[in-house]
C-alpha positions, 0 to 999 in steps of 0.5 A: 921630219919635213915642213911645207911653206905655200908661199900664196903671192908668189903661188911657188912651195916649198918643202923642208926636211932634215937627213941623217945621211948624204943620199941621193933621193927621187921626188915625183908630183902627180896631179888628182888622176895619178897623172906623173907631172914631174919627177926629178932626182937629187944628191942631198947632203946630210942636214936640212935640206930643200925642194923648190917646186914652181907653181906657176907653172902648174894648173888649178888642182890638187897634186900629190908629192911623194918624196923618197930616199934611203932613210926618208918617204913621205907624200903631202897634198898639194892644192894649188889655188888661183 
């Protein structure tokens, strides 16, 4: 299960997802042309846990998340607004 906040005044997202397990899990943002913007790894502990990405830093469009682990994938469309 996961849940994603677009906080709008301050343009940043946030993604929430619970795990069963400790692992280790690779998050990867593409915009609309499959372009990689960024990718990252993390070790997550059982529980709720969180991604923090920077809108800021991204231009207007739409983006692609893909998020995976042992026991966890899922993707979600972005749209970052002006």
């Amino acid at each position: 299960m996961f849940h994603l906040y677009n906080y709008l005044h301050t343009l940043d997202f946030h993604i929430n997802f619970s795990l069963s397990s400790a692992q280790k899990i690779k998050y990867t943002l593409t915009d609309i042309t499959g372009k990689k913007i960024m990718q990252k790894q993390m070790n997550v502990l059982s529980g709720k846990s969180s991604i923090y990405l920077d809108g800021k830093s991204l231009s207007t469009g739409t983006y692609l998340l893909k998020v995976q682990g042992e026991n966890i994938s899922f993707s979600k469309k972005l749209i970052k607004n002006k």
